[in-house]
C-alpha positions as CSV (number, residue, x, y, z in Angstrom):
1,X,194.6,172.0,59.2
2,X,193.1,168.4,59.3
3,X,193.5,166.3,62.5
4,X,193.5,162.9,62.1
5,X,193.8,160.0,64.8
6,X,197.2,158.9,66.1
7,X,199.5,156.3,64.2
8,X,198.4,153.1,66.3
9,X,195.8,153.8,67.3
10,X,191.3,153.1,66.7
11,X,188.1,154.5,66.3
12,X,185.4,152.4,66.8
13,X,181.9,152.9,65.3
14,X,179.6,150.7,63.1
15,X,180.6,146.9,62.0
16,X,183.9,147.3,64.3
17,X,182.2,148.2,67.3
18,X,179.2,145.1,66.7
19,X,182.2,142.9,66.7
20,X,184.0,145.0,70.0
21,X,180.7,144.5,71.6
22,X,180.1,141.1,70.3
23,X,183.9,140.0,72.0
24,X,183.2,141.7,75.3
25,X,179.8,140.7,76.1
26,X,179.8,137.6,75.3
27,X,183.0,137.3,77.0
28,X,181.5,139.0,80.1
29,X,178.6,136.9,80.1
30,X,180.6,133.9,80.3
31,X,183.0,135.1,82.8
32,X,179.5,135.2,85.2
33,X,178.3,132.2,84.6
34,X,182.1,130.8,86.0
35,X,181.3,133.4,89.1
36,X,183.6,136.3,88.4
37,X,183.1,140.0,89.1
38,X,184.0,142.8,87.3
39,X,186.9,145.0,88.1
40,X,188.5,148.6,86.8
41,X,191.3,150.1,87.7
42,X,192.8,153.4,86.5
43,X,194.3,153.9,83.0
44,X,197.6,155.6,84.5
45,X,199.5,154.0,87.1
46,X,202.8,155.0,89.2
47,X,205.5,153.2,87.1
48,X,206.6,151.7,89.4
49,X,203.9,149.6,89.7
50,X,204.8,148.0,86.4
51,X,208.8,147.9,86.4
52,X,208.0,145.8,89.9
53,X,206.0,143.3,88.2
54,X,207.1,143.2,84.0
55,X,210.9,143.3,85.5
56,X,212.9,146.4,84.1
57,X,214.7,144.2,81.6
58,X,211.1,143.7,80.1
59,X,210.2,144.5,76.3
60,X,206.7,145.9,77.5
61,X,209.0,148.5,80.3
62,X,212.0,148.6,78.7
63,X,210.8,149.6,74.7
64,X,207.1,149.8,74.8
65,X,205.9,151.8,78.4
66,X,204.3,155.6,77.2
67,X,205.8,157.6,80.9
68,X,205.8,160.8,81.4
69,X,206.2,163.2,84.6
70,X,203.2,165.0,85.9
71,X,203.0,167.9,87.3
72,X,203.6,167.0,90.8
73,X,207.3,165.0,89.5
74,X,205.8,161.8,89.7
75,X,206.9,159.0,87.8
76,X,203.7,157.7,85.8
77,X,203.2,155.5,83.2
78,X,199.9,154.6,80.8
79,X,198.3,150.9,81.5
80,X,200.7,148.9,79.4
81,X,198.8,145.5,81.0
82,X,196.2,145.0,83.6
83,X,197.5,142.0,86.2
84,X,199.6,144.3,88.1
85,X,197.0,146.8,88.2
86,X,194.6,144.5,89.6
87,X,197.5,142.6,92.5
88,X,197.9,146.3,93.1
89,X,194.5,146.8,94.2
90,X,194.0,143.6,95.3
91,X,197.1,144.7,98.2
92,X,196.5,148.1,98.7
93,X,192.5,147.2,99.8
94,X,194.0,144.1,101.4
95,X,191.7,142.0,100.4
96,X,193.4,139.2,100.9
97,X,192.4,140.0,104.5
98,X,188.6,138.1,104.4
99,X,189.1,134.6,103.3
100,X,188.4,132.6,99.9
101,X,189.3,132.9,96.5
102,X,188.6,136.0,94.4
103,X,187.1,135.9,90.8
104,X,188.0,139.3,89.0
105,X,187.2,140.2,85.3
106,X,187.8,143.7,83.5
107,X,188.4,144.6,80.0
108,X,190.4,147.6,79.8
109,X,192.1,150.3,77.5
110,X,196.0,149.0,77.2
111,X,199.0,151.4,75.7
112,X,202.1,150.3,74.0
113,X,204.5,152.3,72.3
114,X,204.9,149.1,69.1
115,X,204.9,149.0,65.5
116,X,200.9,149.0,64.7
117,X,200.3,146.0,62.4
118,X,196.8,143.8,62.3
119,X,195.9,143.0,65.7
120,X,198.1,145.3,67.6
121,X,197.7,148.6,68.4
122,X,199.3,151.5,70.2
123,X,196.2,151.8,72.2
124,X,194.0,148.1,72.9
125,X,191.8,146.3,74.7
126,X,192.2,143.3,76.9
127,X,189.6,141.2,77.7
128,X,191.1,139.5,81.0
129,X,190.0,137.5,84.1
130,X,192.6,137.3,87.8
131,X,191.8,134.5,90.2
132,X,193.6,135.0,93.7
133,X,194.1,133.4,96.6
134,X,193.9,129.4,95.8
135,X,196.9,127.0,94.2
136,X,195.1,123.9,92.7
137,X,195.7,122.1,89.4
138,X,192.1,121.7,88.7
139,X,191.6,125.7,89.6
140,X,194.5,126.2,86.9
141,X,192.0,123.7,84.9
142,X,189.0,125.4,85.2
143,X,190.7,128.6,84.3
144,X,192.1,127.4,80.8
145,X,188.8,125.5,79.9
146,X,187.2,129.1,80.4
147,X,189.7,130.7,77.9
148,X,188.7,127.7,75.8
149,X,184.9,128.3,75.9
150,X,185.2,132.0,75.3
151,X,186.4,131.0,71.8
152,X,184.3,128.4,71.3
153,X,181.4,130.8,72.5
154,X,183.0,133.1,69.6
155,X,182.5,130.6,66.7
156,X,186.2,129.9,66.9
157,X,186.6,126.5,66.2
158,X,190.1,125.8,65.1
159,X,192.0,126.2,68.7
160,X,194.6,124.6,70.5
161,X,196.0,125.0,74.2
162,X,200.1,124.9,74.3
163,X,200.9,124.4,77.9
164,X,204.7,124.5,79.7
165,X,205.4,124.8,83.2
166,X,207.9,127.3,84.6
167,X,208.4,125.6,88.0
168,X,208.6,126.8,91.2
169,X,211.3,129.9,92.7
170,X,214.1,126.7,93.2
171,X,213.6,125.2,89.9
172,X,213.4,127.9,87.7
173,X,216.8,129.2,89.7
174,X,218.2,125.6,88.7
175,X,217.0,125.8,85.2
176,X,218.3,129.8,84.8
177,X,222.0,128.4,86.0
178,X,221.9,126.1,83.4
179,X,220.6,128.0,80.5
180,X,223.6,130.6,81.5
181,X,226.2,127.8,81.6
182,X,225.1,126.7,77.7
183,X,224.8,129.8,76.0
184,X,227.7,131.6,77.4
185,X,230.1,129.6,75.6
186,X,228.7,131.0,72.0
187,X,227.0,134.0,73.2
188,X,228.5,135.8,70.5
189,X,226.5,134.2,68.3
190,X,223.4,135.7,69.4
191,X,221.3,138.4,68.4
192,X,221.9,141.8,71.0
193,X,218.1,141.2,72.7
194,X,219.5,137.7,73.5
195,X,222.5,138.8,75.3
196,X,220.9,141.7,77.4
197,X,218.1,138.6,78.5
198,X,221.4,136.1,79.2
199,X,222.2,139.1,81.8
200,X,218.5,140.1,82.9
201,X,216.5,136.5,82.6
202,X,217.9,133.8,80.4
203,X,214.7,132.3,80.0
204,X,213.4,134.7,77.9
205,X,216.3,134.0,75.4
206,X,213.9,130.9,74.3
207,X,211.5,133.4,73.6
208,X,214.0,135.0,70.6
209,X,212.3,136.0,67.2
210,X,215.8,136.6,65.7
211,X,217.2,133.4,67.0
212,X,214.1,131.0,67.7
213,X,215.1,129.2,65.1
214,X,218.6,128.5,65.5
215,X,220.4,125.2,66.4
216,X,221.8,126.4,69.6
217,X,218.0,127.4,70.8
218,X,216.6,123.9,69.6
219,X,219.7,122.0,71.6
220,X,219.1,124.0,74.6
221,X,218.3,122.8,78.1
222,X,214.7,121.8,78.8
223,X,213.0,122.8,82.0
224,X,211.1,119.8,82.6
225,X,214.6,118.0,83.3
226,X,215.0,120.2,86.7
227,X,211.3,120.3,87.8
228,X,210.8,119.2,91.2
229,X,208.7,116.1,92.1
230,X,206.3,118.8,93.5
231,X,206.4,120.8,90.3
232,X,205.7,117.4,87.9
233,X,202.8,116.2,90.0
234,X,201.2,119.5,89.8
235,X,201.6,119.5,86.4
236,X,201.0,116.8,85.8
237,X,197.6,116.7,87.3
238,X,196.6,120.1,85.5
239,X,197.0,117.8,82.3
240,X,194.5,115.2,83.8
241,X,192.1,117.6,84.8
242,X,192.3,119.6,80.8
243,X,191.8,115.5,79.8
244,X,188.6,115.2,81.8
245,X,187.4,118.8,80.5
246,X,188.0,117.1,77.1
247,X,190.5,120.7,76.2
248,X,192.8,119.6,73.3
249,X,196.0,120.7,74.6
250,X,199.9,119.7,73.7
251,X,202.9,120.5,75.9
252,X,205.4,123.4,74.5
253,X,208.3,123.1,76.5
254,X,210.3,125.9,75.1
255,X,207.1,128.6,75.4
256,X,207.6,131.5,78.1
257,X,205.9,134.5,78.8
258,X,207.3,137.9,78.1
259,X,206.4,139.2,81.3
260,X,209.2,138.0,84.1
261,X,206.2,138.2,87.1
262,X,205.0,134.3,85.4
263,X,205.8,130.5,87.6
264,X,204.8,127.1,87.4
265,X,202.2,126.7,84.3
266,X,201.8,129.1,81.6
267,X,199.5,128.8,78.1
268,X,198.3,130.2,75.0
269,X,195.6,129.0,72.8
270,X,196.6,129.2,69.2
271,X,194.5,129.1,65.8
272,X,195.6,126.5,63.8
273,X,194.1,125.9,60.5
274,X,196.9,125.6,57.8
275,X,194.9,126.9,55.1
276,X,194.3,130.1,57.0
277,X,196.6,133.3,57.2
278,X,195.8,132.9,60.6
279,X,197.4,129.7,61.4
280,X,199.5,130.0,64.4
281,X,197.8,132.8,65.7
282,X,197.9,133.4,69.6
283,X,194.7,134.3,70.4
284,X,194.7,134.2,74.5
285,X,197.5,133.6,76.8
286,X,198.2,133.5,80.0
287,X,199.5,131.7,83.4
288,X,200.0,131.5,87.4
289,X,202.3,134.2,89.5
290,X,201.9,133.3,92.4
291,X,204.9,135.8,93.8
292,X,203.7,139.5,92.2
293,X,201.4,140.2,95.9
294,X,205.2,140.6,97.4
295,X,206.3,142.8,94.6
296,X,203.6,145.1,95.9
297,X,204.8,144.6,99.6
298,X,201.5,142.4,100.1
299,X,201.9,138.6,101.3
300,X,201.8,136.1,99.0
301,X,198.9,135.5,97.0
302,X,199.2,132.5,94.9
303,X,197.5,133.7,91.4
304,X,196.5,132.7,87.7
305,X,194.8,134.7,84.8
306,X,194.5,135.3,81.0
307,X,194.1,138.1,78.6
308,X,192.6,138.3,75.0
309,X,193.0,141.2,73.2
310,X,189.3,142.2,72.1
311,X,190.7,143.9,68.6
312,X,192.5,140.8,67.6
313,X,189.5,138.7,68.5
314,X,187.6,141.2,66.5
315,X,190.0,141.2,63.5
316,X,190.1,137.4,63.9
317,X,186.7,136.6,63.9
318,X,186.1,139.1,60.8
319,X,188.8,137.5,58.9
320,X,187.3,133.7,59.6
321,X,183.9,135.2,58.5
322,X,182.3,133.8,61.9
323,X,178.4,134.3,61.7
324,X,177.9,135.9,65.1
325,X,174.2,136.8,66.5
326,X,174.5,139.9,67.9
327,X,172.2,140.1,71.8
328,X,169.1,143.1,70.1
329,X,166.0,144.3,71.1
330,X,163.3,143.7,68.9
331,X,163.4,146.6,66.7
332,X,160.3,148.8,66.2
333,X,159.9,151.0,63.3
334,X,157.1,153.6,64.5
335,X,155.9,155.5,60.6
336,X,153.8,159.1,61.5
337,X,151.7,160.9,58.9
338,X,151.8,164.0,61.1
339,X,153.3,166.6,63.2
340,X,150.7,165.7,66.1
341,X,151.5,162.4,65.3
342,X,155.0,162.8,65.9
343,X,154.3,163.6,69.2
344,X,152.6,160.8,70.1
345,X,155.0,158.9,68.4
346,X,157.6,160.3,71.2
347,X,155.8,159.0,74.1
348,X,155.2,155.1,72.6
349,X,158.3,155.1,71.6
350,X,159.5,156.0,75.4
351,X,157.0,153.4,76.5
352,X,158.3,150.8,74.0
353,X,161.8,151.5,75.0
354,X,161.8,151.5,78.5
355,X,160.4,147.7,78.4
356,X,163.5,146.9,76.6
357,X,162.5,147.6,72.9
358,X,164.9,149.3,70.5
359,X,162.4,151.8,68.2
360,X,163.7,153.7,65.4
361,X,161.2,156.9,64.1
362,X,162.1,159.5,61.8
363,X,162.1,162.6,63.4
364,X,161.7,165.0,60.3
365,X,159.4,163.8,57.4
366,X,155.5,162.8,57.4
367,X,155.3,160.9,54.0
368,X,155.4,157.0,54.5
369,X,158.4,156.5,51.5
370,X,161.4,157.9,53.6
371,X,160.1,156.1,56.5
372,X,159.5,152.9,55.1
373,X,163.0,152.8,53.9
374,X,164.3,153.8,57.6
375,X,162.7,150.7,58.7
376,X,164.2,148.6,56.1
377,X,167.8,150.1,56.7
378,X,167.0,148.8,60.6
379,X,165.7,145.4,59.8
380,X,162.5,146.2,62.4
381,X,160.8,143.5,63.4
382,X,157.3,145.3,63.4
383,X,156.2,148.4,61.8
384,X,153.7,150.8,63.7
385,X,151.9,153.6,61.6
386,X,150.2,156.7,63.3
387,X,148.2,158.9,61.5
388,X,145.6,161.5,62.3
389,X,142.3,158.7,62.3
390,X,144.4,156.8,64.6
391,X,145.0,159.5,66.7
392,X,141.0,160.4,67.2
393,X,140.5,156.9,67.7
394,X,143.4,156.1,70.3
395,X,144.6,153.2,67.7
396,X,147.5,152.1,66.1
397,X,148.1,149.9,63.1
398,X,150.8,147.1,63.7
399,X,152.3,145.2,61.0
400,X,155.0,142.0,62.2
401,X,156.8,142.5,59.1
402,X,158.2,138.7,59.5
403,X,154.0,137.5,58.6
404,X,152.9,140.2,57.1
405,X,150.1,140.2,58.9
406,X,148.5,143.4,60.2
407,X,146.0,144.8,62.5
408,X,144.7,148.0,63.7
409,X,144.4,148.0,67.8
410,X,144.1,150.2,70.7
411,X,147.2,152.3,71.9
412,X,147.0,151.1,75.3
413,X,147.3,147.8,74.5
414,X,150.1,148.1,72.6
415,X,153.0,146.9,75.0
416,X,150.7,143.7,75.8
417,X,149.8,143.2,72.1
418,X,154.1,143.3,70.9
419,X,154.8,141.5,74.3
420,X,152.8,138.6,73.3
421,X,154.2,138.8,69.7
422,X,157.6,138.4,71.3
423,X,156.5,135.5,73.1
């Protein structure tokens, strides 16, 4: 019987795994520059930790959580996100115990139970970055302009931050009595998912797919009409400091997340090109919760982050046709005319590669035709032939295959000779 992969679910290997490690690293090396450190935390979780944080009236607990019972009767549930993961960890090693704000990145195997479709999967990646322990606007700032220079980083051009603002725990109580008080006069107009959230978390009603589009959604109350003074000056200066950054941005009052653990500002960053199937896309998203440290019985930690999921990146920036330099050694294609000369080609290769060179050999024939068309399949930069005169004579001919130029030099001054090459 053949055993094939699971509906939803990748493998990665050759031109999707470039673009996987394309996303991540240069994601990674970004995230240093801005001072974070990496994180992981564990692919299976109590699940309580995420019907805390989601909310149980959640999409992501309620339809889309993989749980199961283990063997000891515990209650435990597959990754479905990472933020509670990480305020999980972040309390339980209490870490909020020495002082200053803490700069977490991680990119991490996801699960959903949803219906797989381009750039979502049953199992995924997300690319993501926690900062806790500070409230500032221009924190909140500095966090959306690194979302913004990840893609920009990525070749993606066409991008555009949608900001709202949930407000703080008395507004958004305010702003959740008054969406009740509007809808419930023609609730029965709505789609069932809208009248389970007008029970659960009204806000999320704005959310609707089914109903989005509807009068009684456009007409609705707006939160910026019940923020606090506190709330719009906060705001307020988050927009100044994305002006100064120079972030194109535009305010989306009707945008929440689908996560309940979300206050004050939220965003995504969408592709908009109108020519492109992939106008409107949301490409990373994110926001502050400053109260999930007290869903874990911790204190509370006033927090923002973002997540990108890497195989939508990937699909994205495959479907754009992005030219992206992938971060290689210099490749080194080392040709042998012998079985002694095999050998020796073992050890320069180990030489070559433990000075960071990648060097490709053929480890079966001894005529130069297969082996010449190895190094063409690799693109090497330079091509090394051993044979048995070269191997009386401790030399080595070494041809950059960019100039064409070649020469016939010493073994031991190989590393020096390709180093300098380099240079």
């Amino acid at each position: 019987m053949k055993i094939n992969k699971l509906k939803g679910v990748l493998d990665y290997y050759g031109k999707d795994m470039e673009l996987f490690q394309i996303v991540r690293d240069t994601a990674t090396a970004l995230c240093e520059a801005y001072g974070y450190t990496e994180v992981i935390t564990p692919i299976i979780e109590q699940t309580e930790v995420f019907v805390r944080s989601a909310g149980a009236s959640s999409d992501v607990v309620g339809k889309e959580m993989y749980v199961f019972k283990d063997r000891g009767d515990r209650d435990i549930a597959l990754k479905p996100e990472s933020t509670a993961s990480v305020m999980r960890m972040y309390v339980e090693n209490k870490l909020y115990a020495n002082p200053g704000i803490k700069k977490f990145y991680y990119c991490s195997p996801n699960f959903r139970y949803e219906r797989p479709q381009a750039g979502r999967y049953r199992q995924f990646y997300q690319f993501g970055v926690e900062v806790m322990g500070e409230e500032s606007p221009y924190l909140d700032a500095e966090v959306i302009e690194l979302a913004y220079r990840m893609l920009e980083k990525l070749g993606i051009k066409k991008a555009k931050v949608y900001l709202n603002t949930l407000g703080s725990d008395a507004t958004r109580a305010r702003y959740r009595e008054a969406l009740k008080n509007y809808f419930e006069p023609n609730l029965g107009e709505l789609c069932d998912d809208c009248k389970r959230r007008f029970e659960t978390n009204p806000l999320r009603m704005l959310d609707c797919k089914v109903d989005g589009e509807k009068e009684i959604m456009k007409k609705a109350p707006k939160i910026a009409d019940y923020l606090s003074e506190e709330d719009d000056a906060f705001f307020s200066e988050l927009c100044k400091a994305l002006d100064a950054l120079k972030i194109p941005y535009a305010k989306n009052d009707r945008m929440v997340r689908g996560l309940d653990y979300y206050t004050n500002d939220i965003f995504e960053i969408i592709y908009e090109d109108e020519s492109s199937p992939l106008n409107g896309l949301a490409l990373i998203a994110g926001g502050r919760y400053n109260n999930l440290g007290q869903e874990f019985d911790g204190p509370q930690i006033p927090s923002i982050g973002f997540g990108m999921g890497v195989e939508r990146m990937s699909g994205a920036l495959a479907d754009l046709g992005v030219e992206l330099n992938k971060k290689n050694s210099e490749v080194v294609a080392i040709l042998s005319l012998s079985e002694a000369a095999k050998l020796k080609t073992l050890e320069l290769a180990s030489l070559l590669r433990a000075e960071g060179f990648l060097v490709v050999m053929d480890y079966k024939n001894n005529n130069l035709k297969p082996q010449f068309k190895l190094s063409d399949r690799e693109k090497a930069n330079w091509i090394l032939i051993l044979g048995e005169d070269e191997l009386n004579n401790q030399t080595i001919n070494v041809k950059n295959v960019a100039s064409g130029v070649q020469e016939l030099i010493k073994q031991d001054t190989l590393l020096a000779y390709l180093k300098k090459d380099v240079k």
